[in-house]
N, C-alpha and C positions, 0 to 999 in steps of 0.2 A: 438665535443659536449661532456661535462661530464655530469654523471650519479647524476646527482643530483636536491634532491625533490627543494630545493631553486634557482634552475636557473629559468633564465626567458623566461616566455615563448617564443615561435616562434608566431609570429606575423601575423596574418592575411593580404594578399597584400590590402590595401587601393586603393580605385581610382585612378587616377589621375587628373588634373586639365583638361584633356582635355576631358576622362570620365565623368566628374563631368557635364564637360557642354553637353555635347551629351544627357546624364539624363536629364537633366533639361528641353530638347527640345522635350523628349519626351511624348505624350499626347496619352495616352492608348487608350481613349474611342473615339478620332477621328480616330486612328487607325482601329478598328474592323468596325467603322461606314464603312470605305474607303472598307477595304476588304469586308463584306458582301452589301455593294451596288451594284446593277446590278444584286442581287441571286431576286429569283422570292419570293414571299411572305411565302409562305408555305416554304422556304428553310432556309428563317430569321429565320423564329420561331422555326422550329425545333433544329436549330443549335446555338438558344438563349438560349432552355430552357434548350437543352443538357447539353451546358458546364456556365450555369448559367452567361450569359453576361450581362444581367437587374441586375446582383446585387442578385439573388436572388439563391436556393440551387442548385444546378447538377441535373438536373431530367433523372430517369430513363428510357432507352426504352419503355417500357411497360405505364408510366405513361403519355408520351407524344403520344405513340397509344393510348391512350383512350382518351387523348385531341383532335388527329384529325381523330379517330375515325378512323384509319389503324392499319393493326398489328405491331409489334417490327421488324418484320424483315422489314417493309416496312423504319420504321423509321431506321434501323443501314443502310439500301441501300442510302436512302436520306444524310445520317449524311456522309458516305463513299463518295458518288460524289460530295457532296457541298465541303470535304476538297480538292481530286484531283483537284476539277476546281481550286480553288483556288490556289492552289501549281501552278498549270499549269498557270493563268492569274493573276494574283495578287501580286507577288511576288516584284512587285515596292515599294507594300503599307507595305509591313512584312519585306522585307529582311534587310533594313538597320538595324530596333531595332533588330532583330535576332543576325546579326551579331555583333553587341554591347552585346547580351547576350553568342554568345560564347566566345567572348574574356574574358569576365569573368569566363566564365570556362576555359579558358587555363589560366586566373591566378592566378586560383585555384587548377591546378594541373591535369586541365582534368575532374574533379567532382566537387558537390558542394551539400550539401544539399538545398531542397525545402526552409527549414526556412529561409538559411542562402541568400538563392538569391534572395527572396522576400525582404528580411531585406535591402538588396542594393539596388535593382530595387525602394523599396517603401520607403527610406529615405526621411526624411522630409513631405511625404504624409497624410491627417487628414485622422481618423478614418473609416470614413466613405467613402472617394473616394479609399480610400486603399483596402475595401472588393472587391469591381469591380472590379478594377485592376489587385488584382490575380489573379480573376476568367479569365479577359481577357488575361494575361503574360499566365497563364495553357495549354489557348486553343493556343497562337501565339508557344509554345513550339513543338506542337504535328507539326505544319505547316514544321518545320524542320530536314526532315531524318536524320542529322547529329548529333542528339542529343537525346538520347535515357532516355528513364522515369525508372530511380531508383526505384521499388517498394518496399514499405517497409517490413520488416521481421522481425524475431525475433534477428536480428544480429544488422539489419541496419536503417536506419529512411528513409523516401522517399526522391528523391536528384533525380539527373540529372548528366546524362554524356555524354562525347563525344565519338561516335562510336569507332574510332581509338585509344582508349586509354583503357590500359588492366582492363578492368569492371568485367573481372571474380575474378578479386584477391580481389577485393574491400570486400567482406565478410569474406575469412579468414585472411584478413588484420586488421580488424576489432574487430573478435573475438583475435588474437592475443594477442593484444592491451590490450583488458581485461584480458586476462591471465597471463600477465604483472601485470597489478595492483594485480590483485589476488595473486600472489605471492609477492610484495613487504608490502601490508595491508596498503598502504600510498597513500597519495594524491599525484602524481606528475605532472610535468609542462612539456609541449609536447616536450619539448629537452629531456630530464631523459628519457620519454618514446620511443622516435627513437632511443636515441642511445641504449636500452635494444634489441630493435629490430632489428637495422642490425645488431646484430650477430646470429639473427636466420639463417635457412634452406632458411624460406621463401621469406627474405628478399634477401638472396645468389643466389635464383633459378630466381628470377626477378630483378635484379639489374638494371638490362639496358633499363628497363620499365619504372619506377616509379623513380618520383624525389621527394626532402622535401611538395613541396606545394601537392602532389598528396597524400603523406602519412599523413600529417594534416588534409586533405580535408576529408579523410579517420575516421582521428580520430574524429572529428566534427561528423561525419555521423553514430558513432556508437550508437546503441540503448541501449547499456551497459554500456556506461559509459555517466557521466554528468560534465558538465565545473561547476566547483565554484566560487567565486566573487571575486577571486584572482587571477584568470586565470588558476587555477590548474584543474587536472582529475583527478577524482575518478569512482568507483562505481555504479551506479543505487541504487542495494541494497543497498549499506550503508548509514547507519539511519545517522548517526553523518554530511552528505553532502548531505542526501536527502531526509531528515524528512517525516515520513507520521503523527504520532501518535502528541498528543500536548506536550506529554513530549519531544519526540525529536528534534522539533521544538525549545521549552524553551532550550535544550541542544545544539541546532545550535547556538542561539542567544547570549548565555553566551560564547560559546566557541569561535565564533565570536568577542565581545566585550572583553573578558578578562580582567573582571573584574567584582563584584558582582554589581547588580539589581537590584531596586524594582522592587514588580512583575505586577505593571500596565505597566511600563516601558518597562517588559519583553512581555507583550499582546500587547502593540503597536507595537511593532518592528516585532511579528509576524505578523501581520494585513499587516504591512507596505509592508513586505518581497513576499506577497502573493504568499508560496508554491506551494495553489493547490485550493485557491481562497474562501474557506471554511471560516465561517465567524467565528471569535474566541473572546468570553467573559473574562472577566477580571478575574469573579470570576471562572471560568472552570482552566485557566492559574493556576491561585491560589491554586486552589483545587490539580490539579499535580504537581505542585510543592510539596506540603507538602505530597504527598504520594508516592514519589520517592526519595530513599535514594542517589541519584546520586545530589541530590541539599540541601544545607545547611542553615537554616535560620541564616545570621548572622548578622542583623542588624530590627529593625523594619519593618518589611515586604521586608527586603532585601535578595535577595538571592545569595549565591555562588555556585562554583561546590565541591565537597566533593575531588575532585583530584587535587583541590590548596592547600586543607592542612585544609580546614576550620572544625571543632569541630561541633557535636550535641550536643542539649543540652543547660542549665543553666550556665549564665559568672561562678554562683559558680562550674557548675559542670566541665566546664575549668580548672579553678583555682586548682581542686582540681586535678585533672589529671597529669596538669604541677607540681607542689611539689609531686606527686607521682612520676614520672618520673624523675625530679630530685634527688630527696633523702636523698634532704639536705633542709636546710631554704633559702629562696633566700628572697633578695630585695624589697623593694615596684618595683622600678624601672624596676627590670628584671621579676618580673609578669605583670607587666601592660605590658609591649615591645611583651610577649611568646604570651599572652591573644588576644593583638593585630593585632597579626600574624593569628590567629585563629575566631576570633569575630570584626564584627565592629559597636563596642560601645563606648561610652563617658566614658573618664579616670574617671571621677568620680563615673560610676558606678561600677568598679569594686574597687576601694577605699572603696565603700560604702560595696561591698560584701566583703569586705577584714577584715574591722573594727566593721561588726555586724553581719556576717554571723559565730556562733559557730561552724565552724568544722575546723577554720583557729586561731591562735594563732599568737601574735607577742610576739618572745624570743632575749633580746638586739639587739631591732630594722630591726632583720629579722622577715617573716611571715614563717611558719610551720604549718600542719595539726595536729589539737590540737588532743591528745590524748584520752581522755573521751568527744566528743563534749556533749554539753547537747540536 
């Protein structure tokens, strides 16, 4: 693998055609129906409201003692022999989808984040059978000692692993990673980023553990860094791939499209992009825009970045900057071509600024900054 920000990513394992159909056969909410059938009634409910199987939030110990009017420790007793029975009698009804879900983690390297294995599990799933679902896939997880709950951290996002597989590295494997990008200040793509890393210590001390999918899995699961829409990894912090403010936003968008905006154009596509789901007006867009010198008005409500080259300011006061910099008379031609580079305006406005704006002269058919403008 070479060290470079433009290779292409490493590719997440896809299903397969025989996965695909095993998915498709499976039906969540007949499941949990199967496993808690035969619990006595009082062991449904508790073990409903606990891990939220009606669809509805995670309720707390405490909150479900006051529903049947026992203490918390009566409910964590009930909550503890309803899963043993279950582990011990049930395992016809869980273990096949189980085992569909560890195979997905060994082909992911042994780990996987929560997001990323819901995203599989709940493919093609509508909105709304999707919320139960998790909630049911969360509780059939805990059913199998072989796969242990990733809590989340300030390293790592919540994720899932397989017991036999080295889970203690998974956090300074993580921070690594980030310390990686911190030192390069660039976005790179998860090849660039392995190969900076097997030449660490810590890649060296655990070689014989961890394979590429295990180290991806890894990367995905950091808290620190974020995937872009290009496939690449950056940052959290940085603004320029994780906007929080609306100017930075407006500066994701531009720098994304590369090239100048109107700036309703530039408020849609934030709306569209939905950062952080916060609802954004046109005229707010607008307003930061014109109050960040990082954006150039260069067109009728069109905006550029100031780091393409684009001029503040009047086409005259363009014009006048270009014959300063030059030092000579130039052309009609090669003012309009400089002007162009700078401002995106109609050739005949600046013709018009050329032939009636007094601080510009034409001397045998060149223009020049006249002398005593009036």
């Amino acid at each position: 693998m070479e060290s470079n920000k433009n290779s292409k990513p490493i590719l997440k394992n896809v299903l397969s055609a025989q996965k695909k159909n095993l998915l498709a056969e499976l039906d969540f909410l007949v499941l949990v129906s199967n496993i808690l059938s035969g619990l006595k009634e009082k062991q449904q409910k508790v073990i409903v409201k606990r891990f939220g199987l009606d669809g509805g939030p995670e309720s707390t110990l405490a909150s479900i003692g006051n529903l049947f009017n026992i203490t918390r420790e009566r409910v964590r007793q009930i909550e503890q022999s309803v899963i043993a029975k279950i582990k011990d009698s049930k395992k016809e009804y869980w273990g096949p989808a189980l085992e569909f879900v560890v195979s997905i983690l060994q082909d992911n390297g042994g780990i996987i984040s929560e997001e990323r294995l819901m995203e599989i599990l709940l493919e093609n799933v509508d909105e709304k059978r999707a919320i139960l679902n998790r909630q049911i896939i969360k509780f059939l997880l805990i059913l199998e000692d072989n796969i242990i709950n990733l809590k989340e951290t300030d390293l790592i996002k919540k994720g899932y692993g397989l017991r036999h597989y080295p889970l203690e590295i998974v956090e300074p494997i993580s921070k690594a990673f980030a310390e990686i990008l911190e030192a390069k200040q660039e976005v790179l793509f998860a090849d660039a980023i392995l190969t900076e890393f097997i030449r660490k210590e810590l890649y060296k001390a655990n070689e014989g553990k961890i394979s590429p999918e295990f180290l991806n899995s890894c990367l995905e699961l950091s808290n620190k860094i974020i995937k872009t829409p290009d496939g690449g990894f950056g940052l959290v912090s940085w603004p320029h791939i994780n906007p929080r403010t609306i100017r930075d936003k407006a500066h994701y968008v531009l720098s994304r499209q590369e090239k100048p905006m109107h700036f309703r154009d530039i408020a849609a596509a934030i709306e569209k992009l939905k950062f952080d789901n916060k609802r954004v007006t046109i005229q707010t867009v607008h307003n930061e825009l014109i109050a960040d010198e990082r954006f150039v008005l260069v067109g009728r409500g069109v905006y550029g970045l100031s780091q393409w080259g684009f001029e503040v300011g009047t086409v005259a006061d363009v014009i006048k900057k270009i014959l300063e910099e030059a030092g000579r008379p130039m052309t009609k031609e090669e003012i309009i071509n400089k002007v162009l580079e700078k401002k995106q305006v109609q050739k005949s406005t600046i013709l018009v600024n050329l032939q009636t704006n007094p601080q510009f002269q034409k001397v045998d058919g060149n223009y020049t900054l006249a002398q005593n403008p009036q």
